[in-house]
C-alpha positions, 0 to 999 in steps of 0.5 A: 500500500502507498501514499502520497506525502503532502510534502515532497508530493510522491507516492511512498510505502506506508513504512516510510510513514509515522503513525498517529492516532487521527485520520482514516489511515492513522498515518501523518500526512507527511513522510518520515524524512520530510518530518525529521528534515522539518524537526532539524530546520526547526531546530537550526532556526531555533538551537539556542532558545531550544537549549535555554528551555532544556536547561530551564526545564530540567532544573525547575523538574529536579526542584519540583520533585527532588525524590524523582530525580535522585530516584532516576540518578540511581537508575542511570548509575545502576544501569552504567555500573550494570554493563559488562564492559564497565565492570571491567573497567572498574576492575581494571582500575582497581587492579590497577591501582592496587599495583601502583599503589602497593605501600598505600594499600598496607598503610590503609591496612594498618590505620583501620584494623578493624574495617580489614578484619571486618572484610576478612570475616565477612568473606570467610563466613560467606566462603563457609556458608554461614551468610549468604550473599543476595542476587538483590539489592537491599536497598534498591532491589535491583538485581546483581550478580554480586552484592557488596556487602556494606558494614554500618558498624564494623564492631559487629563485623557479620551484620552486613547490609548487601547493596549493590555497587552504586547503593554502596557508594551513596551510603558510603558518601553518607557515611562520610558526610555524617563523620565529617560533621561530626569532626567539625562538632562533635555534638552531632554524634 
């Protein structure tokens, strides 16, 4: 079946048409490489006030609904840390890392004891099987191959919360934050 675009006037395949939901065809009136070469002289003819509504628009939605943004934050962290090739690269680098930085590493070792023992524990109970590591998120529930086991208080070193890599990095931030205050005022804590 053809039609005629109205625009370059030749008679063209249905699939060279986009669909919409009025008229006795259900398709537009204009073929598809009209519509998309009218979207891109708009868009020349208009590119900075295009850009200025992106922006405006954008920050005004992240202040308008906080939770919302932070929510689609995590799942575009969750979805660059859920392909195979940047789980890689973040072995990669830490493998790296750890090669260039030998001393540092046995320092860090040194200076905190007990988030080292900690890890230790946690890896031997789960070799043994006396905790088991979720396919799951605590937090997000989303689905990993292999959870991260997060210590909220590394003197009970086998209460470990399983999050995924970019939950772990945001407690780990809160984590941070919360001791930074409390170094500056220590009647936080």
């Amino acid at each position: 079946m053809t039609r005629l675009c109205t625009k370059c006037n030749t008679q063209k395949e249905f699939s060279e048409f986009y669909s919409r939901p009025e008229g006795r065809l259900k398709l537009s009136s204009h073929c598809k490489r009209c519509v998309n070469a009218g979207c891109r002289d708009y868009y020349d003819r208009n590119r900075e006030s295009i850009k200025v509504r992106a922006r405006r628009g954008g920050r005004l939605a992240r202040q308008a609904n906080p939770e919302r943004a932070r929510k689609m934050q995590n799942e575009r962290r969750h979805r660059f840390a859920a392909r195979p090739e940047n789980a890689t690269y973040f072995q990669d680098y830490a493998r790296a890392y750890r090669k260039a930085k030998p001393q540092k590493e046995k320092q860090s070792k040194r200076k905190h004891v007990n988030k080292h023992l900690a890890r230790q524990m946690v890896h031997m109970a789960v070799r043994l099987g006396m905790l088991i590591r979720p396919d799951r998120c605590e937090r997000c529930g989303i689905g990993v191959k292999k959870a991260q086991g997060h210590h909220p208080d590394y003197s009970k070193p086998l209460e470990v919360e399983w999050l995924c890599s970019a939950c772990h990095r945001i407690r780990d931030n809160d984590r941070r934050a919360i001791e930074k205050k409390a170094a500056l005022d220590p009647c936080i804590l």
